[in-house]
C-alpha positions in Angstrom: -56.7 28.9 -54.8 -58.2 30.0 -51.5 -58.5 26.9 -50.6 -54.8 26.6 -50.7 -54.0 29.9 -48.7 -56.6 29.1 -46.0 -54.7 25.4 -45.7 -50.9 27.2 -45.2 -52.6 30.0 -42.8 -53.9 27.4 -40.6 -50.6 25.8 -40.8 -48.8 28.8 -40.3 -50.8 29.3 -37.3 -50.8 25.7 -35.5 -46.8 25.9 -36.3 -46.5 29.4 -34.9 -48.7 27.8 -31.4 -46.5 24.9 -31.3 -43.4 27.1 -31.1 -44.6 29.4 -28.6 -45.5 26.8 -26.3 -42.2 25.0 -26.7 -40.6 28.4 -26.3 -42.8 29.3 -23.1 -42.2 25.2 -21.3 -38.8 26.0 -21.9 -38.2 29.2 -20.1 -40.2 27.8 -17.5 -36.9 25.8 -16.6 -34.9 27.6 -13.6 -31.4 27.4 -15.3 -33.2 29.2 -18.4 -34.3 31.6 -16.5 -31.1 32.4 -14.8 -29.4 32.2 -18.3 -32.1 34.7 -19.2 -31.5 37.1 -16.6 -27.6 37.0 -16.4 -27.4 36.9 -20.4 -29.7 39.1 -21.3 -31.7 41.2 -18.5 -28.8 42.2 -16.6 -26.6 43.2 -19.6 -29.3 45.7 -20.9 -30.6 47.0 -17.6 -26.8 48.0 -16.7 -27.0 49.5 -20.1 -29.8 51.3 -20.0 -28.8 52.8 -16.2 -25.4 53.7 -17.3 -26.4 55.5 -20.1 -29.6 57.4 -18.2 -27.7 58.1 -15.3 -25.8 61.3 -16.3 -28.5 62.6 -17.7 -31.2 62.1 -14.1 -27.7 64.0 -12.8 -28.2 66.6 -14.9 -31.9 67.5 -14.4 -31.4 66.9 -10.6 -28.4 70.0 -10.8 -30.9 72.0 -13.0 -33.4 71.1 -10.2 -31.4 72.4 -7.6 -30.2 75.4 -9.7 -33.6 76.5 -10.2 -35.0 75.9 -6.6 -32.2 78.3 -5.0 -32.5 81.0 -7.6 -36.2 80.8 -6.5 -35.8 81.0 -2.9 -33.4 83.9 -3.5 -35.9 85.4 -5.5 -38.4 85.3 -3.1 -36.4 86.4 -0.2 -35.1 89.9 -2.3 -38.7 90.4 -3.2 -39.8 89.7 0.6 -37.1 92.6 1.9 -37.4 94.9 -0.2 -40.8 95.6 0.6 -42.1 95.9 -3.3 -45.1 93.4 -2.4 -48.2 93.1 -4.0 -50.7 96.1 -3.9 -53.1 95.7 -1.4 -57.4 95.7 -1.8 -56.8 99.2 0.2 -54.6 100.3 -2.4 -56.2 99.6 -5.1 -59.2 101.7 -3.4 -57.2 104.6 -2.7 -56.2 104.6 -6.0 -59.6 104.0 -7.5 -60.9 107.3 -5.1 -57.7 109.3 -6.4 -58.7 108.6 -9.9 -55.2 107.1 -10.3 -53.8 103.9 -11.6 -51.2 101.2 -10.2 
């Protein structure tokens, strides 16, 4: 019974070889590979942009959106004064007995 498994495996695999290296001559033809390309490459790379392309819109906006709330941000914190304490305040506050 093995005997009979091993037999169709080894078939199985010599017939699966044999078709891959038909398959692989054959697309090494240049009108296959142009058939390739404008058949099946082309269709689903246009696919795949059109459908991702809103979307690489949409996080660049958010992008954008973010970086100027940032920069106006730091330019209210950077006028009104209200910077970080300084090492020297944080002394005079330590010799005060105080807290920031």
């Amino acid at each position: 019974m093995a005997d009979h498994e091993d037999k169709a495996r080894a078939a199985l695999h010599t017939l699966g070889l044999e078709l891959a290296d038909k398959w692989a001559s054959g697309f090494e033809n240049r009108p296959t590979q142009q058939l390739v390309l404008q058949k099946i490459i082309d269709p689903a790379v246009k696919h795949i942009l059109s459908s991702i392309f809103p979307w690489v819109v949409g996080v660049a906006i958010l992008f954008l959106i973010l970086l100027v709330c940032t920069v106006v941000t730091t330019v209210i914190v950077l006028r009104s004064g209200a910077g970080m304490p300084t090492n020297s305040d944080f002394l005079r506050a330590a010799a005060a007995g105080a807290t920031i």
